[in-house]
N, C-alpha and C positions, 0 to 999 in steps of 0.2 A: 488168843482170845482169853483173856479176862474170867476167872471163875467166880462164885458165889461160893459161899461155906459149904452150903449142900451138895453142889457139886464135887467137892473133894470127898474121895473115900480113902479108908486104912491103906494102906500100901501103894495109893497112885504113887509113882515115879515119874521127876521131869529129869531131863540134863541139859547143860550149855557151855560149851565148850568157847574160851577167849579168840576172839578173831586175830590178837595179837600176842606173841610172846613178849615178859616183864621184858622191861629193859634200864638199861643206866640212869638213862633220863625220865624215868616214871619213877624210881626210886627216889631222884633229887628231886622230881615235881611231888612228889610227895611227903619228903623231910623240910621241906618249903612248906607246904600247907600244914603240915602238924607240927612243926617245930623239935621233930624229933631228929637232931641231926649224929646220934650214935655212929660213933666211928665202923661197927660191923657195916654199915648199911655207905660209906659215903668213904672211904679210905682203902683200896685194895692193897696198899702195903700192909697196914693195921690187921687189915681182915684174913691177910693171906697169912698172919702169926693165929688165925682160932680156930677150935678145933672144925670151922667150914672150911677153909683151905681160899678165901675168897668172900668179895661182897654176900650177901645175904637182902631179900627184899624185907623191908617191915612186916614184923607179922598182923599188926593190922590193917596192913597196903594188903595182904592175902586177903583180909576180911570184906573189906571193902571190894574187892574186886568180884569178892562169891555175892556182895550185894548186889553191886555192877550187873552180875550172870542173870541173877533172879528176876530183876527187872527184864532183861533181855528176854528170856523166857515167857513174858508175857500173860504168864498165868494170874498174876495179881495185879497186875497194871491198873485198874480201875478199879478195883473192891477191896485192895489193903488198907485199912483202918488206922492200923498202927504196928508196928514191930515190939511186941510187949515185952520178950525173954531173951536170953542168948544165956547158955552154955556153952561153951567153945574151947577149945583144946590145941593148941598148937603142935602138930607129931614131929614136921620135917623141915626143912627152910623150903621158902620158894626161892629161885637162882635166877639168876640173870638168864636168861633165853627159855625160863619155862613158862609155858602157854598153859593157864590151867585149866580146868572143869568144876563144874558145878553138877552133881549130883543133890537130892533135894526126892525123899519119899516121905510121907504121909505117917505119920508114926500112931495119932490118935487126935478127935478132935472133943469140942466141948464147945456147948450151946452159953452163950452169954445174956439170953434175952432174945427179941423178938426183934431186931435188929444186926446184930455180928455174933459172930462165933470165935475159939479160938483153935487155929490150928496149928499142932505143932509138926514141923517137921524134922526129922534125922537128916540134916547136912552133911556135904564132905565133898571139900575140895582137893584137885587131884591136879597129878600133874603131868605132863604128855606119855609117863613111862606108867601111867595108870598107880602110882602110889600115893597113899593119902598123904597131904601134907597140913590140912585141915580138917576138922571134925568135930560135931556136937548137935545140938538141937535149938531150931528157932521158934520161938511162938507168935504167930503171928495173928491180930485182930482182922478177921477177914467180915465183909458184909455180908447180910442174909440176903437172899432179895425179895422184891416189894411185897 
């Protein structure tokens, strides 16, 4: 269910964990749509010379898929305005066969008027051995309501 600004407080917590783990072909369907076709990401002899020992997923195919999460989680499905900020932090690769999480708490918000607020939250994407491989804060335009 869908929240309003006023609904979220300091510290609520969501999670969402991928129904699927990355795989080869989410990697190339993704170096396909961005045009980003880096040998780390699409060569396993190449990749298997860096210091990951192996393919690596795009790290912003990681981001997108915490955006993926967010929407799943449903908490903003109708009242997001807009996606204002992003700070974000790349820690770890995501790997071919990891399934990740989306972690997503309340970090502080702020009234924009008499119509949306912005909220930001402390993100962090994880990955099934519970290590962060992503991390930062999103701001998000959420709506008031009526």
């Amino acid at each position: 269910m869908s929240r309003f600004f006023e609904d979220f407080g300091e510290g609520d917590t969501f999670e969402r964990a991928a129904a699927s783990p990355v795989t080869a072909a989410l990697i190339e369907d993704y170096a396909r749509l961005s045009g980003d076709m880096n040998r780390i990401h699409m060569d396993e002899d190449f990749a298997r010379q860096s210091p990951f020992g192996r393919r690596i997923a795009h790290g912003l195919l990681g981001l997108s898929l915490a955006s993926g999460l967010l929407h799943e989680l449903g908490v903003l499905a109708e009242t997001v305005v807009a996606f204002s900020a992003l700070d974000w932090r790349f820690r770890a690769p995501v790997l071919i066969g990891d399934t990740v999480s989306l972690r997503m708490r309340v970090g502080k918000k702020k009234s924009m008027g008499p119509r949306a607020g912005l909220v930001v939250f402390d993100a962090s994407l994880r990955n099934q051995r519970g290590e962060t491989v992503q991390e930062g804060t999103w701001s998000l335009t959420v709506k008031k309501k009526a």
